[in-house]
KOLLUM-342109 format. One record per residue: residue in three letters; x, y, z of N, C-alpha, C, O in turn. Coordinates in steps of 0.1 Angstrom, whole numbers, padded with zeros to 4 digits, always signed. Layout:
<recs>
AlaXYZXYZXYZXYZ/...
</recs>
This chain:
<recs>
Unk-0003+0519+0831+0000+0505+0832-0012+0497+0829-0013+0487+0821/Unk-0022+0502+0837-0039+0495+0834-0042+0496+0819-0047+0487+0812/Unk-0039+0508+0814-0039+0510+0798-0037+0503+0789-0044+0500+0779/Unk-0025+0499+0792-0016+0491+0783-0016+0480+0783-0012+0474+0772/Unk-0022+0470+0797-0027+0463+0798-0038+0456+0789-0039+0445+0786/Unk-0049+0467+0786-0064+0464+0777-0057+0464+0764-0057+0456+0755/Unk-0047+0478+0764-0047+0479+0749-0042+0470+0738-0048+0469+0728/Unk-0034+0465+0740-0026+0451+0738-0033+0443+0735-0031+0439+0723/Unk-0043+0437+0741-0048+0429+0740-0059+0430+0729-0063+0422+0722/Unk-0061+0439+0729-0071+0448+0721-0065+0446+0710-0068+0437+0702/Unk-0051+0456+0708-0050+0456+0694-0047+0444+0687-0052+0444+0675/Unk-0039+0433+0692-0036+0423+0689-0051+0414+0681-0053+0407+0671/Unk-0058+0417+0690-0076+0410+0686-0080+0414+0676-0087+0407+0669/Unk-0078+0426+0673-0085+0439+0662-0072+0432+0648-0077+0432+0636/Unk-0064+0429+0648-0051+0425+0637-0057+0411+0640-0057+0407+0628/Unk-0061+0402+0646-0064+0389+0641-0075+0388+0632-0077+0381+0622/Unk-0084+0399+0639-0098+0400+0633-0093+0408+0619-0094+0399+0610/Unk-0089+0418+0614-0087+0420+0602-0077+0412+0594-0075+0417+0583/Unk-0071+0402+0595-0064+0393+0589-0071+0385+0584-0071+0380+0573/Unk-0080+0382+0594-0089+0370+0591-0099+0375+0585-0109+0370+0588/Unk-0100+0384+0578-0111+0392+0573-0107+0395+0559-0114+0401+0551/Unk-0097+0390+0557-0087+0395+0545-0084+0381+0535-0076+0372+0538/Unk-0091+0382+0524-0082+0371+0518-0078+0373+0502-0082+0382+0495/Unk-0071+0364+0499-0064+0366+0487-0071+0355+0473-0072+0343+0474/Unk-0076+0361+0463-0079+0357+0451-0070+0354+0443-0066+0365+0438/Unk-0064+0342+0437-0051+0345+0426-0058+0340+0413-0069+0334+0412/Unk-0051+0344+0405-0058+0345+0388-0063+0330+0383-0073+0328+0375/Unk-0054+0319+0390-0061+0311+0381-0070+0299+0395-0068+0287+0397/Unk-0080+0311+0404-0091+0305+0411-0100+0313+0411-0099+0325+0407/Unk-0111+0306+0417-0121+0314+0417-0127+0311+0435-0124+0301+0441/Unk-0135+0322+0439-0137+0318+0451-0152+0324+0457-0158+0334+0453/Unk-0155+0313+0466-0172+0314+0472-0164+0319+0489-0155+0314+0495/Unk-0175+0332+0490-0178+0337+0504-0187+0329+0508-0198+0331+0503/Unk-0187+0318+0518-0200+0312+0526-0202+0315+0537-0193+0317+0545/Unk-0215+0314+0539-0219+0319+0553-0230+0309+0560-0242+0312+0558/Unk-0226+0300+0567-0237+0289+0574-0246+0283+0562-0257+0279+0559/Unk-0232+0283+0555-0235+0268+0541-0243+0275+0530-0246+0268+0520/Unk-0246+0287+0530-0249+0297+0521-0245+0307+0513-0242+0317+0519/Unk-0244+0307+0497-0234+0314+0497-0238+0331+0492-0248+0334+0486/Unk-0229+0338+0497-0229+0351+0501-0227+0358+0486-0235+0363+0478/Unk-0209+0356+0484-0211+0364+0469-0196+0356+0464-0189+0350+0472/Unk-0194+0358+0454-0184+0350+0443-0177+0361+0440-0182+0372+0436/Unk-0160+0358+0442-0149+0365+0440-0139+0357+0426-0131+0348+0427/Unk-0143+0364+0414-0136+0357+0405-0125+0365+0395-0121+0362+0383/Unk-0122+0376+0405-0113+0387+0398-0104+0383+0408-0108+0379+0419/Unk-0083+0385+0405-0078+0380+0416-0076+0394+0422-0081+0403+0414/Unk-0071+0398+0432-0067+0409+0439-0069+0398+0454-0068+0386+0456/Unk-0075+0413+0465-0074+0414+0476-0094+0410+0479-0102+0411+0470/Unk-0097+0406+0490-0110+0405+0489-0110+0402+0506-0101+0397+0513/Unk-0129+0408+0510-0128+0409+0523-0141+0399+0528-0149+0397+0519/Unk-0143+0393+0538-0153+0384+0545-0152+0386+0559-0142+0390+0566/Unk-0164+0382+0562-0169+0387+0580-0160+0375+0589-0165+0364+0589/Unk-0150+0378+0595-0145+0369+0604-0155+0354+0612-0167+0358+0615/Unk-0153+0344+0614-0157+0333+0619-0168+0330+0614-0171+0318+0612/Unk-0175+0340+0612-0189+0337+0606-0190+0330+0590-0198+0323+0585/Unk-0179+0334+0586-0175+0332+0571-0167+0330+0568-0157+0337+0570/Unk-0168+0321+0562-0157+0310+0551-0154+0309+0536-0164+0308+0528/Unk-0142+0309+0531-0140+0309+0515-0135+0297+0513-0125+0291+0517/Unk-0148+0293+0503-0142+0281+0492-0135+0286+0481-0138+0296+0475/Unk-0125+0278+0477-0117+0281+0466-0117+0270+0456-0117+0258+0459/Unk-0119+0274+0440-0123+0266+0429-0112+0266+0420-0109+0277+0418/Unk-0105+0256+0414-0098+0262+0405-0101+0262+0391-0107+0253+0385/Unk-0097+0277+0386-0104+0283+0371-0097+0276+0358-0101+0279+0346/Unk-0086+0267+0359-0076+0265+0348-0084+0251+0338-0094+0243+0340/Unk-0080+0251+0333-0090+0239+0323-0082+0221+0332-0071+0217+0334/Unk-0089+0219+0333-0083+0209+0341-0087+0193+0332-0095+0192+0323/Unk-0080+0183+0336-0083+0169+0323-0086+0156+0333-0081+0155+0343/Unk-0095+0148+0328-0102+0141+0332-0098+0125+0322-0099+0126+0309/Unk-0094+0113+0326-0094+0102+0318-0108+0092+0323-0110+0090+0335/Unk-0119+0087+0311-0122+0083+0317-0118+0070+0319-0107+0065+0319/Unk-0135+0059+0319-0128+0045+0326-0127+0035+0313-0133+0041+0305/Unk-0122+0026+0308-0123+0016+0299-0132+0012+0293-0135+0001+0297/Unk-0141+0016+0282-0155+0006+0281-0154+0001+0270-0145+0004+0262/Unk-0162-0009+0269-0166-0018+0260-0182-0007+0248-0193-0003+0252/Unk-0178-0005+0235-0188-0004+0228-0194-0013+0218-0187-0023+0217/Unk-0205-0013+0209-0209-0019+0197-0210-0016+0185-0220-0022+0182/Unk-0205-0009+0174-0208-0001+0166-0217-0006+0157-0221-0018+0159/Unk-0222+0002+0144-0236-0011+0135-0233-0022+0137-0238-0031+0143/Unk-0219-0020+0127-0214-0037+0123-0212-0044+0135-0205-0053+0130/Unk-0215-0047+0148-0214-0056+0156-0200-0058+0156-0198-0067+0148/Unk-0191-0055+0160-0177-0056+0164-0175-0043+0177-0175-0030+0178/Unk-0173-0056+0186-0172-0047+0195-0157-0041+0196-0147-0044+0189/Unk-0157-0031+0208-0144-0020+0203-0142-0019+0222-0151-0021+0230/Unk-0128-0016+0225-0124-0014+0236-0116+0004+0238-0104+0007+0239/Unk-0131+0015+0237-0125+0024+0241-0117+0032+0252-0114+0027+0262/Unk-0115+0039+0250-0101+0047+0263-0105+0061+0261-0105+0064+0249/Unk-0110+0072+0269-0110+0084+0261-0107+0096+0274-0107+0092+0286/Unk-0104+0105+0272-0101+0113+0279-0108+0128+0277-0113+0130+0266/Unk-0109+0136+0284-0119+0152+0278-0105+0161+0291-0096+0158+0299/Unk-0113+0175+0284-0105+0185+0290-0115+0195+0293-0121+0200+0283/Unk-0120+0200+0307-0132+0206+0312-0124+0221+0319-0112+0225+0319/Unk-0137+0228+0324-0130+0240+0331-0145+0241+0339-0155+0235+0335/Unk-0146+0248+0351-0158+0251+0359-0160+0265+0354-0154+0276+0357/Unk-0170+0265+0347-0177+0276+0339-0183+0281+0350-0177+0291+0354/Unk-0195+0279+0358-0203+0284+0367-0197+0277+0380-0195+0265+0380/Unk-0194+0286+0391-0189+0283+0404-0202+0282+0412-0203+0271+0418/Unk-0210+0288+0413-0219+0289+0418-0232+0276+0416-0240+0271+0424/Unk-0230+0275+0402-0242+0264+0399-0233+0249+0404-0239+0240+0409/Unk-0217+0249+0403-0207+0239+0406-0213+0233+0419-0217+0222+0422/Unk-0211+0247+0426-0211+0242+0445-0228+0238+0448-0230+0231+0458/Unk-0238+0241+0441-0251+0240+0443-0252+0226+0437-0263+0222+0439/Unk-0244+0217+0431-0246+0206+0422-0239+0196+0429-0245+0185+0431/Unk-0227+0197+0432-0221+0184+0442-0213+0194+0452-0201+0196+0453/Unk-0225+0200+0461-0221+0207+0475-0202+0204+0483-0191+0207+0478/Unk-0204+0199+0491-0192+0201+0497-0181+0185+0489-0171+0182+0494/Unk-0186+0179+0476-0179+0170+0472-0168+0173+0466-0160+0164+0463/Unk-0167+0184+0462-0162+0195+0451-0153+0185+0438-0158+0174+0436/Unk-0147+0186+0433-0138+0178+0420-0144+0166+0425-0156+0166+0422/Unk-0139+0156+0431-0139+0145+0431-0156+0142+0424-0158+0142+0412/Unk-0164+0141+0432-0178+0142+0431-0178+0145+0414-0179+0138+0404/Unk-0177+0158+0416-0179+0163+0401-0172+0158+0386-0178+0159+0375/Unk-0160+0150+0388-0155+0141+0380-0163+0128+0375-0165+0123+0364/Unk-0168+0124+0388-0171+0116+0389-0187+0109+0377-0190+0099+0371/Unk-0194+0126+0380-0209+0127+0372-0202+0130+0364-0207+0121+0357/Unk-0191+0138+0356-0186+0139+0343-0188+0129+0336-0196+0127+0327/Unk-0174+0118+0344-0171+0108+0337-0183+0097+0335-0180+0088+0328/Unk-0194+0097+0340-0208+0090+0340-0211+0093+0323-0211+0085+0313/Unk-0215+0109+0326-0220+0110+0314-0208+0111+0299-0211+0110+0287/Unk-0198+0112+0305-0190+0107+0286-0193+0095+0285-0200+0093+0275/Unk-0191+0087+0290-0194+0075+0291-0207+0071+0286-0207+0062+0277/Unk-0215+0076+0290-0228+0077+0282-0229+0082+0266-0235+0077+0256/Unk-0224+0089+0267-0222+0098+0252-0216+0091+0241-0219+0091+0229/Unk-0204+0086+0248-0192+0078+0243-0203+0064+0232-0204+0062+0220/Unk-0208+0059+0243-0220+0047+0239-0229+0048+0228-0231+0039+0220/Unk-0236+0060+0229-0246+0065+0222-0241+0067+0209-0245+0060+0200/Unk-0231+0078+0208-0225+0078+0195-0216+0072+0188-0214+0074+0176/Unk-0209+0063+0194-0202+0052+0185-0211+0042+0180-0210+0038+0168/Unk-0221+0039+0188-0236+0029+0185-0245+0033+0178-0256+0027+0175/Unk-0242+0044+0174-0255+0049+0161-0251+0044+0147-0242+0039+0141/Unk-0265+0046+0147-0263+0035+0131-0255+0042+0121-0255+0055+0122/Unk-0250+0037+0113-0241+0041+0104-0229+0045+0110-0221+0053+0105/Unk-0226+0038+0122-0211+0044+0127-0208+0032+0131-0211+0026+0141/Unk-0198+0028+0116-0187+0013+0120-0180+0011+0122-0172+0018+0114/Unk-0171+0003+0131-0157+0000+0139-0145+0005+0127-0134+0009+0131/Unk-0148+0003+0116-0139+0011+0103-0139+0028+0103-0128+0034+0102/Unk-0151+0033+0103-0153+0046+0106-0145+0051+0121-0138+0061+0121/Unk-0147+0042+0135-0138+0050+0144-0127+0046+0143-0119+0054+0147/Unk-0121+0035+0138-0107+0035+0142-0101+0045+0126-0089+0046+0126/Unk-0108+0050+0115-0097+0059+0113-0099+0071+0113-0103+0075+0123/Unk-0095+0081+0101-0085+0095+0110-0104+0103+0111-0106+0112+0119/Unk-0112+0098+0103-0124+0107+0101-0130+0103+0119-0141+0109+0120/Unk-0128+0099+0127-0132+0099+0143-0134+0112+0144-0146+0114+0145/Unk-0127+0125+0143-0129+0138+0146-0144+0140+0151-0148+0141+0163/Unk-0150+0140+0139-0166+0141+0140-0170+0133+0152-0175+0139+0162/Unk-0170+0124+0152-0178+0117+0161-0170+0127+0174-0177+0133+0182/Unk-0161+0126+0175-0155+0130+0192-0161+0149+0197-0160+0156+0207/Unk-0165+0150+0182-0171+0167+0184-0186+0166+0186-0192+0175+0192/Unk-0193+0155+0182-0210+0150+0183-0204+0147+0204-0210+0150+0214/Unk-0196+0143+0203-0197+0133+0220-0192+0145+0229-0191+0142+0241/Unk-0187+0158+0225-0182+0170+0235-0192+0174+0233-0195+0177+0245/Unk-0205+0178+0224-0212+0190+0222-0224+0181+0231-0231+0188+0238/Unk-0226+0171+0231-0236+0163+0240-0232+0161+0252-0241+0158+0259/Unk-0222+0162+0256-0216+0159+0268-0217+0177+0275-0220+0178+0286/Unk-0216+0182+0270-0210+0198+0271-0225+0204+0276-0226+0214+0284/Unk-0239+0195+0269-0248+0204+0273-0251+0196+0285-0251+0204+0295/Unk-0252+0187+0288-0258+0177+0301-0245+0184+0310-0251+0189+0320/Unk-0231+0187+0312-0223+0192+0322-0229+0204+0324-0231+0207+0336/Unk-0233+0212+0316-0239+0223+0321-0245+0226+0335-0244+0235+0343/Unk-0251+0215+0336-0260+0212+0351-0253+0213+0362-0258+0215+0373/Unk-0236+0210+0359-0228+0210+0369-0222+0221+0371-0213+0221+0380/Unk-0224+0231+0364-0216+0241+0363-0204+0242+0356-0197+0252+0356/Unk-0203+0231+0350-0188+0226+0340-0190+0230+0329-0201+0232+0324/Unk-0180+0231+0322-0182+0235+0301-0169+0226+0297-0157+0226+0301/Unk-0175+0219+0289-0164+0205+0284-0158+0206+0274-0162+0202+0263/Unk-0143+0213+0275-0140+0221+0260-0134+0211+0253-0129+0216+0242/Unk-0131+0197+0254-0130+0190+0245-0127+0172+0249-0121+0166+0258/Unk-0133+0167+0239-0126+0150+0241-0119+0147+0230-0118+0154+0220/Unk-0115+0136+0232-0106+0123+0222-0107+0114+0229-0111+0112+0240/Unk-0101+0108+0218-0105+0089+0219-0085+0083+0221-0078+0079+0212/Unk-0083+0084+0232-0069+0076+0236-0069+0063+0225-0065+0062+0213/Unk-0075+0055+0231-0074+0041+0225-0086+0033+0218-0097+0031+0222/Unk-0081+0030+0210-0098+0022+0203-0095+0010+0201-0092+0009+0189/Unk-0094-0001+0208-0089-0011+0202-0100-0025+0203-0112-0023+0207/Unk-0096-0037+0198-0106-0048+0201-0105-0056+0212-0094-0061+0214/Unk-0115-0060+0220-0112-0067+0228-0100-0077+0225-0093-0076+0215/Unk-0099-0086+0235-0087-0094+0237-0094-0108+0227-0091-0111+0215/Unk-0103-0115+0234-0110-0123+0224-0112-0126+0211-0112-0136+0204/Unk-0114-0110+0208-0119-0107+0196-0106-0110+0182-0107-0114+0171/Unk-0094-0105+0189-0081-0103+0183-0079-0114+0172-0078-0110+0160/Unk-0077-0129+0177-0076-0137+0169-0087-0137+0157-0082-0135+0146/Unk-0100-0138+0157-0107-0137+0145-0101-0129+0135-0100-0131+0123/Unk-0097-0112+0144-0098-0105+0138-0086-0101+0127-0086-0095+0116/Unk-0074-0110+0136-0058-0113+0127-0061-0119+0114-0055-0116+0103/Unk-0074-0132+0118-0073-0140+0104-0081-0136+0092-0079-0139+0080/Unk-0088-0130+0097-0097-0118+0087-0084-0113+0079-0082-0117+0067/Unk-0079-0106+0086-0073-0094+0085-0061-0102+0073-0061-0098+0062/Unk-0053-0114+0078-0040-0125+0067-0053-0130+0057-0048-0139+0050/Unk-0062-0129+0054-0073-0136+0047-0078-0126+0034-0082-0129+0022/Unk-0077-0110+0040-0076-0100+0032-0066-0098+0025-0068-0095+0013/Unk-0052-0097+0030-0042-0095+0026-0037-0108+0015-0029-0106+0005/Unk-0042-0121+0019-0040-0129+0010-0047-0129-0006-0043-0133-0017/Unk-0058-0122-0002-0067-0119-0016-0063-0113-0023-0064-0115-0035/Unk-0054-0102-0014-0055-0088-0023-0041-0091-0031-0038-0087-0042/Unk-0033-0101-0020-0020-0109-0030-0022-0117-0042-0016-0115-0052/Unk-0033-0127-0040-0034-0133-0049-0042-0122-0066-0040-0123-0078/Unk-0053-0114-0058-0060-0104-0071-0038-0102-0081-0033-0107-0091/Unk-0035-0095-0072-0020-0090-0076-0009-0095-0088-0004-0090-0098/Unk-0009-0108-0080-0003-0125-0086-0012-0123-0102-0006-0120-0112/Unk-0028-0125-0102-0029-0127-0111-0031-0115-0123-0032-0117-0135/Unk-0032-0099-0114-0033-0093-0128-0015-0092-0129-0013-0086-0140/Unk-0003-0095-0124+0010-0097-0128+0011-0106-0136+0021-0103-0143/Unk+0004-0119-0139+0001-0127-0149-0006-0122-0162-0004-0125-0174/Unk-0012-0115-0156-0024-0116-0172-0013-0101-0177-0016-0097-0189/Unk-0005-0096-0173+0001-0082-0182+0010-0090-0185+0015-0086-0196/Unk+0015-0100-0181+0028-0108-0184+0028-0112-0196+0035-0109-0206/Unk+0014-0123-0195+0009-0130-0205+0010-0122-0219+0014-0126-0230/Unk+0005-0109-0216+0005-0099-0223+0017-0096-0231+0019-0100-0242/Unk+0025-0092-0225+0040-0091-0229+0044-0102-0238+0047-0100-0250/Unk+0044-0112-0232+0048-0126-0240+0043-0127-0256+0048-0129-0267/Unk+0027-0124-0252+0022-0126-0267+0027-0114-0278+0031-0117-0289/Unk+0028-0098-0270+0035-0090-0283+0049-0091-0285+0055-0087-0295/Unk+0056-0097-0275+0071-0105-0280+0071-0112-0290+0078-0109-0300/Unk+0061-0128-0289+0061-0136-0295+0056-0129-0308+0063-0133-0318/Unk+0045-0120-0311+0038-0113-0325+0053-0108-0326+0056-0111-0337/Unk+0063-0101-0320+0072-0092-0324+0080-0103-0335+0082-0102-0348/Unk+0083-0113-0327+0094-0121-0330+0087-0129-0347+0093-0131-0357/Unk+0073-0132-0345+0069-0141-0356+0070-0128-0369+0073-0130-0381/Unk+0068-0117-0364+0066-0106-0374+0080-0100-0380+0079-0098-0392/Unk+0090-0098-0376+0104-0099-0378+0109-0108-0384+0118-0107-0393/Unk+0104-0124-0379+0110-0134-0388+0104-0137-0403+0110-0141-0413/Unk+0089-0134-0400+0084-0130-0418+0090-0118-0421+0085-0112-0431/Unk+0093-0115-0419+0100-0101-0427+0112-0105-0435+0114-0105-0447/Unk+0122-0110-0420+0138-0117-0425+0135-0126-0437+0142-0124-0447/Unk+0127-0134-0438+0125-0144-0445+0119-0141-0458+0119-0149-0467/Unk+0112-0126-0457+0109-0122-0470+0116-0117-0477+0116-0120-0489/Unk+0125-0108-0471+0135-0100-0477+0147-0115-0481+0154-0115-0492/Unk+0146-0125-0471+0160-0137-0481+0155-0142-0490+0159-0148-0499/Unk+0139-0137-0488+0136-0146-0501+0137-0138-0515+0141-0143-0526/Unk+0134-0127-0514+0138-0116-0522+0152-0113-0530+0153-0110-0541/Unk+0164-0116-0520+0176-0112-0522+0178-0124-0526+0187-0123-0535/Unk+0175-0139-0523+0179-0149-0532+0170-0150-0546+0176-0152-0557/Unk+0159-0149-0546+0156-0145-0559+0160-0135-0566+0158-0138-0578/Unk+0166-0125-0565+0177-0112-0572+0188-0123-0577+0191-0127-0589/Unk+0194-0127-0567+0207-0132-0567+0204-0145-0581+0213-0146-0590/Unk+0193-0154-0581+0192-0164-0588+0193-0163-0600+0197-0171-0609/Unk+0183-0147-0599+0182-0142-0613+0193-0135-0622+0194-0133-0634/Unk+0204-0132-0608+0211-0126-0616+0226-0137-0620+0234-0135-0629/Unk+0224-0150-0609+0231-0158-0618+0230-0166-0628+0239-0171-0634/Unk+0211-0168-0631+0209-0173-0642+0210-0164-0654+0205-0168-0665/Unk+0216-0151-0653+0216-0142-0663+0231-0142-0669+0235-0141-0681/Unk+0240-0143-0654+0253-0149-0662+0256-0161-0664+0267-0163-0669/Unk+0249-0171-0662+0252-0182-0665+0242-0183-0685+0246-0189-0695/Unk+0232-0178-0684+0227-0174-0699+0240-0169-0710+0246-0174-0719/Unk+0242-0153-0699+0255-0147-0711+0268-0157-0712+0277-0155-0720/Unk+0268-0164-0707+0278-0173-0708+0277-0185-0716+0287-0187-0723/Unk+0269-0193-0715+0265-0200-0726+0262-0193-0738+0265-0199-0748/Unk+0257-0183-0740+0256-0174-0755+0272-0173-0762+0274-0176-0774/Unk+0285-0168-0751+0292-0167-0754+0296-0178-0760+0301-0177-0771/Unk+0297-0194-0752+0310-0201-0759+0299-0217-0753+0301-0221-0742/Unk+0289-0222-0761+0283-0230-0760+0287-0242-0756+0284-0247-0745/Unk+0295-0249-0764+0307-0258-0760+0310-0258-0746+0305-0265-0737/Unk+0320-0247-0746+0326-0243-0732+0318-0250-0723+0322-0260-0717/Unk+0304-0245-0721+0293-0240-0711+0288-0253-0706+0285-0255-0694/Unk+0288-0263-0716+0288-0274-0720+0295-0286-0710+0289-0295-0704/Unk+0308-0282-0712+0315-0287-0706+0318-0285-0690+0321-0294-0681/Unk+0316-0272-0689+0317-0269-0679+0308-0277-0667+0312-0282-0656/Unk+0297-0275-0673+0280-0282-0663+0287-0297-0663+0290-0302-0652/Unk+0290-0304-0676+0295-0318-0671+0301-0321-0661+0297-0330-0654/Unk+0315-0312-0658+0323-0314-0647+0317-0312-0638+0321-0321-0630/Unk+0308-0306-0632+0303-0301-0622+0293-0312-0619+0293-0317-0608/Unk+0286-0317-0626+0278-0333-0625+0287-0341-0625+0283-0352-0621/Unk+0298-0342-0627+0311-0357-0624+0314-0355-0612+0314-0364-0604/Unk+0318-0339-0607+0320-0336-0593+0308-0343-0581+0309-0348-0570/Unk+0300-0340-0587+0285-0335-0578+0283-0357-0575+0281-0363-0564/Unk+0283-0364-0592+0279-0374-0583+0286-0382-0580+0282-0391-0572/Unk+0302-0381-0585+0311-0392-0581+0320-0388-0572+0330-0394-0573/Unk+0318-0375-0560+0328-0371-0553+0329-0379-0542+0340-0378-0537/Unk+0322-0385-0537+0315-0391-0528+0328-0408-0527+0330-0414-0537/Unk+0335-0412-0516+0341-0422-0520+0339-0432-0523+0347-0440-0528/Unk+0322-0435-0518+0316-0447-0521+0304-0451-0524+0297-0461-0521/Unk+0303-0438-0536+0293-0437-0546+0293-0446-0557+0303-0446-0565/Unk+0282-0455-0558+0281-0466-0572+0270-0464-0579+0259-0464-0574/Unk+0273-0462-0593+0264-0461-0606+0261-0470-0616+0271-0476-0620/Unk+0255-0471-0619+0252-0485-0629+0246-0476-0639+0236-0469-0636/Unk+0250-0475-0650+0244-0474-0666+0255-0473-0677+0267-0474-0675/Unk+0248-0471-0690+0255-0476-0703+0271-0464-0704+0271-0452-0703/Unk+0280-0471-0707+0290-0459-0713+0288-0454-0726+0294-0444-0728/Unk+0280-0459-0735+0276-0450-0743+0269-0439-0738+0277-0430-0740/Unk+0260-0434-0733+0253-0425-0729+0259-0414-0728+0271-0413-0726/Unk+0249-0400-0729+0253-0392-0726+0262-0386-0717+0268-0375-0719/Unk+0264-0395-0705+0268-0386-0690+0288-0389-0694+0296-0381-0690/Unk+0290-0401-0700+0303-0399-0703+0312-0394-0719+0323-0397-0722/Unk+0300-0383-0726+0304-0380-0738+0318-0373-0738+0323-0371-0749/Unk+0326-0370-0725+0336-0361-0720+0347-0373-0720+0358-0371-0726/Unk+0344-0384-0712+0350-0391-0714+0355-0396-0729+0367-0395-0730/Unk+0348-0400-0740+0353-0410-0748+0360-0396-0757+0367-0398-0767/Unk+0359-0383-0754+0365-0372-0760+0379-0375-0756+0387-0374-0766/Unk+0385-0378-0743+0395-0380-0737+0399-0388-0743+0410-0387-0749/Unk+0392-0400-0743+0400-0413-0754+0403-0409-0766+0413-0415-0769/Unk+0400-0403-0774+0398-0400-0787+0415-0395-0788+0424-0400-0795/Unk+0417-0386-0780+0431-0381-0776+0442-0387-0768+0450-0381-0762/Unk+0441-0403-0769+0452-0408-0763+0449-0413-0748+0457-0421-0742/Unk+0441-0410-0743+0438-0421-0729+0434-0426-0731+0428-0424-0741/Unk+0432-0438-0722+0425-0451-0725+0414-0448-0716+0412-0444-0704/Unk+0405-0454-0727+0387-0454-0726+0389-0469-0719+0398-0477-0721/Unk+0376-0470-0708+0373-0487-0707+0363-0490-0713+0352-0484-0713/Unk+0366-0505-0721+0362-0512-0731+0355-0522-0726+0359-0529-0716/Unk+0339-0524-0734+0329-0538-0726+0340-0546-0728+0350-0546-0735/Unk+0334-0556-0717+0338-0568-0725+0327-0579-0731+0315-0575-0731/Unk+0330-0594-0737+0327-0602-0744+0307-0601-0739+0296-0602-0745/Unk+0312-0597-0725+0292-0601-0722+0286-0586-0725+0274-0585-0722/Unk+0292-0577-0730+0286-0563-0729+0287-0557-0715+0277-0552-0710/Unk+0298-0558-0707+0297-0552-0695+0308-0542-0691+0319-0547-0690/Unk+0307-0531-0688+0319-0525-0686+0322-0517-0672+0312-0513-0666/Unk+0329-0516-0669+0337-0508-0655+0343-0496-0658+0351-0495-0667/Unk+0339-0485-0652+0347-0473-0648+0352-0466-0639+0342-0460-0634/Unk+0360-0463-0635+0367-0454-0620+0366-0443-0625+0367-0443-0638/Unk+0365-0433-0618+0368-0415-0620+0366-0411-0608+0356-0415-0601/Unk+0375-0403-0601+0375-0395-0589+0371-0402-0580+0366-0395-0571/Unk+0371-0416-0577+0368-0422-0573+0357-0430-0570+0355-0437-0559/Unk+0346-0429-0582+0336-0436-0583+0335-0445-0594+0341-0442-0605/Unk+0328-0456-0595+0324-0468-0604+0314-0467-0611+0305-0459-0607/Unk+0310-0475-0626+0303-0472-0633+0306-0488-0638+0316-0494-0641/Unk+0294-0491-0639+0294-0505-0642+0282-0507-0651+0272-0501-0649/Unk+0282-0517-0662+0266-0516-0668+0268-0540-0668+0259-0547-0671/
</recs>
C-alpha cells in the first residue's frame, strides 16, 4: 500500500518530466534550445527532438519565406520629380542563430522593422542615382533597379540573419500636388504630337492634291491634243471633199456655198444689210429673175430694197 503510494507519484513525475523533455520540430520551423538566455543548439530538421526539462526552453522560428510591405515614401530621381513609392520584398530567416543574436527576444516584429529601415534606404539611394529618371521607373525596364535594391538590401539583412529573396515596386506614383502640373504637361504633349499629325496629314494631302491637279492638267492636254488632231484629220478630210467636189461640177459648188452664205447671214429675223444689188452676193438672185421672178428694181434715186428669208437689203 506504502509502495504504491511513492510509486504513483513517481511515475506520474517521471511522464511529466519526459514530456516536457520532448518536443516537436515541423518542416516549415526552425527551432532554438535555450538555456538561461543562451543558446544551446539549433533544431532545423523536423522530427522529434529532446531538451533538459525547466532548465530549457524552445524558441520557434518560422522557415517559410514570409512578405513584408513597406511604408510609403517620398523619392527624387535626377530629373527632380518627385515620385510616391509603395514597395513590398519577400524574405526568409536564413540564419536562426545570427536572427535571435540580432533582435533577441523581439523576434519578427523587431526584425521587420530593421528590414523595412533599410529598403527604405535602398529604395532612396537607388531611384536617386544619377541617370535614374522618374521615366526610367515608372516603365517596364524598373526590373533592374528593383534587382540593384534586393542585392543591396540582401547584403546589409545579412546582419540579421535574413536573406531578402526579392522586391517590387507596388506603386510609383506622383505626389498629389504634383498631379496637376503633371496632367498639363502631359494635354500639352499630346497636343503637339496632334498638331505635328494635323500638319504632316496636310502636307501628304497637299501632296495628293497637286498630283491630282498634274493628273488632271496632263489628261486635259492630252484630250485636247488628240481633238485637236482628230479635228484637223476631219478638216482635212472635208476640205478634200469639198475640193473633189468643186473639181467635179464647179457651178454646182458655186452655188451651193452661195446658199449657205444667204442662210448664214439672212437667217436671223432681224438681220439688216445695206449694199449694192449689183454685186456679187446677189448674182443667184438676178439668175432667178432672168427666169421669170421678179427681181427688185432701184428706184428713180438709185435705191433699192430686198426681202429673202427674211432679211433686207437696202442700198
Amino acid at each position: 500500500m506504502r509502495k504504491s503510494t511513492y510509486v504513483l507519484p513517481v511515475i506520474v513525475v517521471l511522464a511529466v518530466v519526459a514530456l516536457s523533455s520532448i518536443f516537436v520540430v515541423d518542416e516549415r520551423e526552425k527551432a532554438l534550445v535555450m538555456q538561461f538566455g543562451q543558446i544551446k543548439s539549433v533544431k532545423e530538421e523536423p522530427g522529434l527532438a529532446f531538451k533538459i526539462p525547466i532548465i530549457q526552453e524552445v524558441v520557434k522560428y518560422d522557415d517559410r519565406i514570409l512578405s513584408l510591405d513597406t511604408e510609403t515614401i517620398e523619392v527624387t530621381p535626377s530629373d527632380d520629380r518627385r515620385l510616391v513609392v509603395d514597395a513590398f520584398a519577400r524574405y526568409r530567416i536564413a540564419d536562426v542563430v545570427r536572427f535571435r543574436q540580432a533582435v533577441g527576444v523581439g523576434g519578427l516584429r523587431t526584425a521587420e522593422d530593421r528590414l523595412s529601415g533599410i529598403l527604405n534606404a535602398q529604395i532612396r539611394e537607388v531611384l536617386g542615382a544619377d541617370q535614374v529618371t522618374s521615366d526610367v521607373i515608372l516603365s517596364t525596364d524598373r526590373r533592374g533597379l528593383t534587382n540593384r535594391i534586393r542585392d543591396q538590401a540582401r547584403q546589409q539583412a545579412l546582419s540579421l540573419g535574413l536573406d531578402v529573396v526579392d522586391v517590387r515596386l507596388k506603386q510609383t506614383n506622383l505626389p498629389t500636388q504634383n498631379l496637376d502640373a503633371t496632367f498639363a504637361r502631359m494635354r500639352a504633349e499630346r497636343e503637339r504630337e496632334a498638331a505635328d499629325e494635323i500638319a504632316r496629314g496636310n502636307e501628304a494631302a497637299q501632296r495628293v492634291r497637286a498630283l491630282a491637279d498634274r493628273t488632271v492638267v496632263e489628261t486635259q492636254s492630252e484630250a485636247n491634243r488628240d481633238g485637236d488632231i482628230i479635228r484637223g484629220e476631219a478638216d482635212a478630210e472635208r476640205n478634200g471633199i469639198f475640193a473633189e467636189a468643186y473639181g467635179a461640177d464647179p457651178e454646182f459648188f458655186a452655188f451651193y456655198r452661195s446658199l449657205q452664205a444667204y442662210e448664214t447671214s439672212l437667217g436671223s429675223g432681224n438681220s439688216s444689210m445695206v449694199m449694192t444689188p449689183k454685186g456679187e452676193f446677189f448674182e443667184y438672185f438676178k439668175s432667178q429673175g432672168e427666169i421669170g421672178t421678179p427681181v427688185p428694181s432701184a428706184s428713180s434715186s438709185g435705191t433699192s430694197s430686198t426681202s429673202a428669208a427674211g432679211g433686207t437689203a437696202t442700198e
